[in-house]
LUMVEX-684364 format. One record per residue (C-alpha): x, z, y; residue in one letter; residue number from 1. Coordinates in Angstrom, 2 decimals, padded with zeros to 5 digits. Layout:
N
      px      pz      py residu num
       X       Z       Y      a NUM
...
This chain:
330
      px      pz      py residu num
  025.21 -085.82 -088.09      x   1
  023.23 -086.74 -091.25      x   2
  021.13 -089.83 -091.25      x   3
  018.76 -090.10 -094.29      x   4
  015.07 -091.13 -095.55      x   5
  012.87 -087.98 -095.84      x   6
  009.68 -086.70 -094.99      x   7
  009.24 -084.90 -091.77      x   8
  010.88 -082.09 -090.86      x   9
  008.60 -078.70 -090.92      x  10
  008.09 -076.91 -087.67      x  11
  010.72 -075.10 -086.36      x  12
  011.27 -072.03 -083.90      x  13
  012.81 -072.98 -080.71      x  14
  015.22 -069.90 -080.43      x  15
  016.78 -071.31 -084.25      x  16
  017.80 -074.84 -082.22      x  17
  020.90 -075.56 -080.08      x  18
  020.27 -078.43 -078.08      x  19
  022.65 -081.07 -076.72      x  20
  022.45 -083.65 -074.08      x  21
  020.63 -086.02 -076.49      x  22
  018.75 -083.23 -078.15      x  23
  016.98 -082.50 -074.25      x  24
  015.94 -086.48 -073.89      x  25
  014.49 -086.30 -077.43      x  26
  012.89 -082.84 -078.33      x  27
  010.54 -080.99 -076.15      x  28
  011.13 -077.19 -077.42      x  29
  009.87 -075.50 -074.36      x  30
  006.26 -076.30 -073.56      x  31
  004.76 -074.33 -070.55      x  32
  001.26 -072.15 -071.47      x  33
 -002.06 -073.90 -070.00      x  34
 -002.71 -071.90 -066.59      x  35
 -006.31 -069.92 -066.20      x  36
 -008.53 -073.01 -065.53      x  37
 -006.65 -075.30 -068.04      x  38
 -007.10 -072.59 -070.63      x  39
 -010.44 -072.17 -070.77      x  40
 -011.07 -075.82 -070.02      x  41
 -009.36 -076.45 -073.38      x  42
 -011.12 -073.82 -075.27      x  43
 -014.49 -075.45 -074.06      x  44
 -014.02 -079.03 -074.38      x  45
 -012.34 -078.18 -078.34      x  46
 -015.40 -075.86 -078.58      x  47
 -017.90 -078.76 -079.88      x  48
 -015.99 -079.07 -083.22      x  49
 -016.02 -075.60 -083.81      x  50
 -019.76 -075.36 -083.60      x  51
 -019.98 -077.96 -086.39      x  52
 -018.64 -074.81 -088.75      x  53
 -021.72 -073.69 -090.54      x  54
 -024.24 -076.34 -090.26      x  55
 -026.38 -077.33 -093.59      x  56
 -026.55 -081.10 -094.46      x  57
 -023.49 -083.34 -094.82      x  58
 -021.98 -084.22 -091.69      x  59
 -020.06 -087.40 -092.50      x  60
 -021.04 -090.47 -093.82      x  61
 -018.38 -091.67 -095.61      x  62
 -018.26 -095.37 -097.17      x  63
 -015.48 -096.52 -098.99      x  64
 -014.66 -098.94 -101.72      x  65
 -012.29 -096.34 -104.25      x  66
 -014.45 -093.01 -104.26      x  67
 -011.57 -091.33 -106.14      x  68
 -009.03 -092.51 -103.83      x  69
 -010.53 -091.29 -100.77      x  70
 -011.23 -088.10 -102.66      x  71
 -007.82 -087.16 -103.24      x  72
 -006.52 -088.40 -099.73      x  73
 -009.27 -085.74 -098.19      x  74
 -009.72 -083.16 -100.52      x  75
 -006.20 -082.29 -100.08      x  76
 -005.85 -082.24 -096.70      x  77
 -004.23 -079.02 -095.97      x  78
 -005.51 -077.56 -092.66      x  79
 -004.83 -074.04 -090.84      x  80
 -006.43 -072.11 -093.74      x  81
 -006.52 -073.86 -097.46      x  82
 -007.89 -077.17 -098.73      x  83
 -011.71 -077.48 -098.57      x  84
 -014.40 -079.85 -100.41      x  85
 -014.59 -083.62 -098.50      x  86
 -017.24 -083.02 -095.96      x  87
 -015.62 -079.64 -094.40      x  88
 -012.29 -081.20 -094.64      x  89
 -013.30 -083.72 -092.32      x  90
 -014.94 -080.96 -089.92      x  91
 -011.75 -079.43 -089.89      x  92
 -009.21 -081.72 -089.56      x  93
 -011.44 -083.61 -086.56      x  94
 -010.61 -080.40 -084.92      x  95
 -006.72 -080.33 -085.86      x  96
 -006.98 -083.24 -084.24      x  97
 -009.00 -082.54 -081.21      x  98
 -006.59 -079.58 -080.53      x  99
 -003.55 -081.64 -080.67      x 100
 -004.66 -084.39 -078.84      x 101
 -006.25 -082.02 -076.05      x 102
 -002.76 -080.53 -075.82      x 103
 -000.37 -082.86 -076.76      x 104
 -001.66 -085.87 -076.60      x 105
 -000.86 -087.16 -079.76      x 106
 -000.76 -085.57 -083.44      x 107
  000.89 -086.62 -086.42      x 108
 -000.57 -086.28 -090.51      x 109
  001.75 -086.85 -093.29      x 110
  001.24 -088.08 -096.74      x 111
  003.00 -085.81 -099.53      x 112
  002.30 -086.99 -103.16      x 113
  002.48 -084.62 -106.24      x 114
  003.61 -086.37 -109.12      x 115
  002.63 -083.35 -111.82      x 116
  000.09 -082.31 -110.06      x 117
 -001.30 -085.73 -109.38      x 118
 -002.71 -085.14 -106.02      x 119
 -001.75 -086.48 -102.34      x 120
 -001.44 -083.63 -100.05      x 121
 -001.78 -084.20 -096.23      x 122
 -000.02 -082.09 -093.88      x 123
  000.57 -082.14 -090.12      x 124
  004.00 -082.29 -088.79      x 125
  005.44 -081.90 -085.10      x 126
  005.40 -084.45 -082.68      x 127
  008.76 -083.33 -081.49      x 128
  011.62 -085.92 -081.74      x 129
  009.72 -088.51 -083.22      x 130
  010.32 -091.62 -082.28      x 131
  008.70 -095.18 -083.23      x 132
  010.97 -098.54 -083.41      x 133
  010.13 -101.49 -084.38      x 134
  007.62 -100.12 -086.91      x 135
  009.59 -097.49 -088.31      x 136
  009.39 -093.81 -087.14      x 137
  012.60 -092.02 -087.01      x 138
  012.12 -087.89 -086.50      x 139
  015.59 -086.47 -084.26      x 140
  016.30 -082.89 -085.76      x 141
  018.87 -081.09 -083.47      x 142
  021.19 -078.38 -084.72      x 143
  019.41 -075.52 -085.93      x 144
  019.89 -072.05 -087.51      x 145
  018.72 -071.32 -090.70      x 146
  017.99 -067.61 -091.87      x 147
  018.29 -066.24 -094.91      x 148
  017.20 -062.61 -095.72      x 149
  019.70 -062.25 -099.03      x 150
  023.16 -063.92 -097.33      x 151
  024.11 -065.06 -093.70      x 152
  022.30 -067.14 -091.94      x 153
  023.55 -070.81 -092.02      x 154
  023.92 -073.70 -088.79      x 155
  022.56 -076.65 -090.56      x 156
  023.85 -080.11 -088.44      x 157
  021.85 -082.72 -086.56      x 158
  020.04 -084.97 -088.75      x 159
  018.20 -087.87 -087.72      x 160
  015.46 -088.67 -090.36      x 161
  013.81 -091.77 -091.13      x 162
  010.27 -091.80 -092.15      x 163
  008.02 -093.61 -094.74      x 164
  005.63 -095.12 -091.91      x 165
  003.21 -096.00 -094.99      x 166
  003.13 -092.08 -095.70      x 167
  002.68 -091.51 -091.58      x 168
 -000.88 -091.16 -089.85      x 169
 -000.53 -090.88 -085.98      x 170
 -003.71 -089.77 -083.49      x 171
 -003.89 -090.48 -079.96      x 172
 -005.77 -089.13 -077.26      x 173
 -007.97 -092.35 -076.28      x 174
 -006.52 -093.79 -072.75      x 175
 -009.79 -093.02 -070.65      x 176
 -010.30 -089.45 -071.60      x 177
 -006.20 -088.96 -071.04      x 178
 -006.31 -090.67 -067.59      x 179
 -009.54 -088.29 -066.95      x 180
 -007.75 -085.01 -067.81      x 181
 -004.79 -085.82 -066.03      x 182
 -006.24 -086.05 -062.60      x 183
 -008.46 -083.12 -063.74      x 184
 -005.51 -081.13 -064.79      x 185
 -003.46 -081.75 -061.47      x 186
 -005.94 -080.23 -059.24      x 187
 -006.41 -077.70 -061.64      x 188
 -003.03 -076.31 -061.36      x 189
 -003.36 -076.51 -057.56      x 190
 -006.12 -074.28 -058.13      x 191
 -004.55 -071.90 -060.49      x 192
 -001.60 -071.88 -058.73      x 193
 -003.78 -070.41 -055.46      x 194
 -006.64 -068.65 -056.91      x 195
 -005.30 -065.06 -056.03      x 196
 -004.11 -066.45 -052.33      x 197
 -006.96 -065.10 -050.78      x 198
 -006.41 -061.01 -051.67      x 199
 -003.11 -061.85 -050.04      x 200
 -004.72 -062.36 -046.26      x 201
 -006.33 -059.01 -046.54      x 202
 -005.14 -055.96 -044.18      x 203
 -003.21 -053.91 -045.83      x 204
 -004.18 -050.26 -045.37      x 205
 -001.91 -047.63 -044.09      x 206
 -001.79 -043.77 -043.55      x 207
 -002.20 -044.59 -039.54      x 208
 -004.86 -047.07 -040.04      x 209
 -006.55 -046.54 -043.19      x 210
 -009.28 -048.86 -042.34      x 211
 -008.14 -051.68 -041.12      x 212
 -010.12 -054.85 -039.92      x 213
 -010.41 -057.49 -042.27      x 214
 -010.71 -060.52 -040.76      x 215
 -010.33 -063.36 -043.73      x 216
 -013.72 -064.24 -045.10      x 217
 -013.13 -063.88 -048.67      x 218
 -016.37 -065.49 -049.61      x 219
 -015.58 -068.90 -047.65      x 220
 -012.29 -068.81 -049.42      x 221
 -014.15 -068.68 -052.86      x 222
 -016.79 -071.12 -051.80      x 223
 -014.03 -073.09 -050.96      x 224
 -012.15 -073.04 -054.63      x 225
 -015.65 -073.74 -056.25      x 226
 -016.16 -076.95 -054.05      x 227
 -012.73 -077.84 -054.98      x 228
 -013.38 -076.91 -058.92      x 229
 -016.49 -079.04 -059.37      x 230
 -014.32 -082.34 -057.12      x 231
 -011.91 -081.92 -059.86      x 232
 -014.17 -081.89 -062.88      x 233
 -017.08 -084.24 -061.69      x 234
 -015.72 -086.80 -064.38      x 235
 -015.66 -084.18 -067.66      x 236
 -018.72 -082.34 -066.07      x 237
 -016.62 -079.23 -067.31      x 238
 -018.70 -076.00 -064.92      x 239
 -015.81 -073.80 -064.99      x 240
 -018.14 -071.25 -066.83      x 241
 -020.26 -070.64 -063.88      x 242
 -023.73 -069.94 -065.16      x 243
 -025.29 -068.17 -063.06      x 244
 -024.18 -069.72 -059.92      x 245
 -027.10 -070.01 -057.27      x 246
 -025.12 -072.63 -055.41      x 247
 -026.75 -075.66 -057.68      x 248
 -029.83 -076.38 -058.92      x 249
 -030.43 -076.53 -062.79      x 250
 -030.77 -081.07 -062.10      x 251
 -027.25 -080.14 -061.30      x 252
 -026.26 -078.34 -064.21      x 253
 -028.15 -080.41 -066.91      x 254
 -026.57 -083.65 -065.10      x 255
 -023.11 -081.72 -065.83      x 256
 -023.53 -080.93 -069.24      x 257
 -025.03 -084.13 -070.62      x 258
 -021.79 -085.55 -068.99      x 259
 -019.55 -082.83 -071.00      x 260
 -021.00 -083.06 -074.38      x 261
 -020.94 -087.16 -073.43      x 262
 -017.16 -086.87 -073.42      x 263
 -016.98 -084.04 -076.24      x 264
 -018.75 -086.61 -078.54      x 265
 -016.81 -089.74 -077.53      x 266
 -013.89 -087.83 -078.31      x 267
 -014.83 -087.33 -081.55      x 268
 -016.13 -090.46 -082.31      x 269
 -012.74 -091.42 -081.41      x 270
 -011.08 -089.42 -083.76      x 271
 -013.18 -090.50 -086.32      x 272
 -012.47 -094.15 -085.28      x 273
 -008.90 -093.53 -086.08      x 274
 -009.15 -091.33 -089.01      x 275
 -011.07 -094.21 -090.83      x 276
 -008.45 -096.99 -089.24      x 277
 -005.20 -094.29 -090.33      x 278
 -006.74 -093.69 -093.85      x 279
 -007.15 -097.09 -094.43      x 280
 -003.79 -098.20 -093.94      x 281
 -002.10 -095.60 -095.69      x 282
 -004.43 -096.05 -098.44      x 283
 -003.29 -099.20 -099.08      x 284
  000.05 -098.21 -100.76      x 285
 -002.28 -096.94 -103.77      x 286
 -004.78 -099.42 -103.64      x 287
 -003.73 -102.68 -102.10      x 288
 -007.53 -103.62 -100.78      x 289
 -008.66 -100.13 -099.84      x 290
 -011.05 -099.17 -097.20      x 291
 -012.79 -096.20 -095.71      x 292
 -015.33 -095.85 -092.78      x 293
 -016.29 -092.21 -091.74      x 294
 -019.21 -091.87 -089.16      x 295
 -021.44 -089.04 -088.09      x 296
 -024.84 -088.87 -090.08      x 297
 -028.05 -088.00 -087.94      x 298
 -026.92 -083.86 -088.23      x 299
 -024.60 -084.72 -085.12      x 300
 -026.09 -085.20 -082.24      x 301
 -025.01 -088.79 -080.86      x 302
 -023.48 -090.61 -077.26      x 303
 -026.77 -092.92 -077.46      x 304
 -029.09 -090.05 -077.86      x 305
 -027.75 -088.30 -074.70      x 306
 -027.48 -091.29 -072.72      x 307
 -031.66 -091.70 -073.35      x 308
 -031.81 -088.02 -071.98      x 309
 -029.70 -089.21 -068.77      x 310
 -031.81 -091.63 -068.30      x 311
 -035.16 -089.33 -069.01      x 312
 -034.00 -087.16 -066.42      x 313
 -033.04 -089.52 -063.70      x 314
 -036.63 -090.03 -063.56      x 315
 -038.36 -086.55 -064.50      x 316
 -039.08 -087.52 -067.70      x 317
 -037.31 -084.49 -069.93      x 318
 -037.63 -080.77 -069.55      x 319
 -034.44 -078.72 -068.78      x 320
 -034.92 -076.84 -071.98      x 321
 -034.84 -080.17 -073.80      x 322
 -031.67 -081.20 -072.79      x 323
 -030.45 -077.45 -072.95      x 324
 -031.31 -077.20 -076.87      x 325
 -029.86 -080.46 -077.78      x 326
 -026.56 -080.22 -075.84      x 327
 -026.00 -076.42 -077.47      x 328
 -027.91 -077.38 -080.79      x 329
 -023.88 -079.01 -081.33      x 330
């Protein structure tokens, strides 16, 4: 086993590790695909930060006391596809972000400096194996195969590598949007689990009785899931993508996505919250009293803004097309 100071360890493929005992407890290389309803729940709630792709105007206010600084921590930051001017860095790595946190709860930036180039390049790193004590983060690396296409591939040995925590920026889902999904994500597994139970009561048919009597009301059953979906999401006001359902009225559905966008947006505020708290720490190992405070401009639409339309529609104040443009104008 090696024990050294480094940077984080790249991503690696779970079929190049061979785990031990410890290696289980610490490293999480097998993580199960979201189910139907998680899926698309995921795609929908991440789906406000892709929308913010395209818009004219800057996005981000940004307010800061070392404009250079804070140019080369975000200019840099290296995302999915390539580095990107300030404002659609931000865009983008709010959604890194969003996407981690929606999936694993946490994510995890670190801070690579060029010397010749003299630029700070931010990069994301897996959560796997890392580890916080008492201030320091230590990343567990288990035995792994490395594979070479000139010369055989090599077994490099454990390592357990201890990280700059200056250099480290962690994100966390915020606790009341975690202890929301949760409970949302339990039924929902229930759900997914069951959803094809029904087709299994049906009679069967056979060359003596090629029509046989059905006797299962398959339409109960699915009223019966829906009643059960909208329990389970009455906190995210997630609608399952049911659109066109004549089973509520569009008070219903307006209510529903006011409440969805209302947690889409706190979510990012969050993120944006920490993003300005993360930079600023880390920023301080280049300039001792540096600062940074990122916020939405008036572009994005805003928590307070929806809560007015709540409150317009509680009392038949607000068309449904009012509410309809400004929750999908995101």
């Amino acid at each position: 086993m090696k024990i050294f100071k480094s940077e984080p360890m790249p991503r690696y493929h779970v079929h190049d590790v061979h785990l031990g005992f410890i290696d289980r407890l610490l490293v999480e290389t097998k993580r199960e695909s979201p189910d139907f309803n998680r899926q698309m729940f995921d795609e929908d709630f991440v789906g406000l930060f892709h929308s913010m792709n395209g818009r004219s105007g800057n996005l981000f206010e940004i307010v800061s006391n070392d404009d250079e600084l804070i140019q080369k921590l975000v200019s840099n930051v290296k995302t999915r596809y390539a580095p990107h001017p300030v404002d659609e860095s931000i865009r983008k790595l709010v959604e890194e972000i969003a996407q981690s946190l929606i999936r694993f709860g946490r994510a995890y930036y670190f801070l690579h400096d060029d010397i010749e180039q003299e630029e700070i390049r931010v990069a994301s790193f897996s959560s796997d194996g890392v580890v916080r004590l008492f201030g320091m983060y230590i990343q567990w690396v288990p035995k792994r195969m490395e594979r070479h296409w000139d010369r055989d591939d090599e077994e490099l040995p454990r390592e357990i590598r201890i990280l700059d925590a200056a250099k480290i920026m962690r994100f966390d889902m915020p606790t009341s949007i975690k202890r929301m999904l949760s409970a949302q994500n339990r039924t929902l597994a229930v759900l997914d689990k069951h959803q094809f139970w029904g087709a299994k009561n049906y009679s069967q048919a056979t060359h003596e009785n090629p029509n046989p009597t059905n006797y299962f009301d398959f339409r109960v059953w699915r009223d019966t899931l829906d009643r059960a979906l909208y329990r389970a999401t009455r906190s995210t006001g997630w609608n399952g993508r049911k659109y066109d359902s004549s089973k509520h009225s569009d008070f219903f559905d307006c209510h529903r996505l006011i409440r969805f966008r209302r947690n889409q947006l706190l979510l990012r505020d969050d993120i944006l919250n920490q993003l300005s708290r993360e930079l600023s720490r880390v920023g301080k190992s280049y300039k001792v009293e540096f600062s940074v405070e990122i916020s939405g401009t008036d572009q994005l639409p805003s928590v307070a803004h929806l809560n007015e339309l709540e409150v317009r529609l509680a009392h038949e104040e607000v068309t449904f097309k009012e509410i309809i443009d400004y929750c999908y104008k995101l």
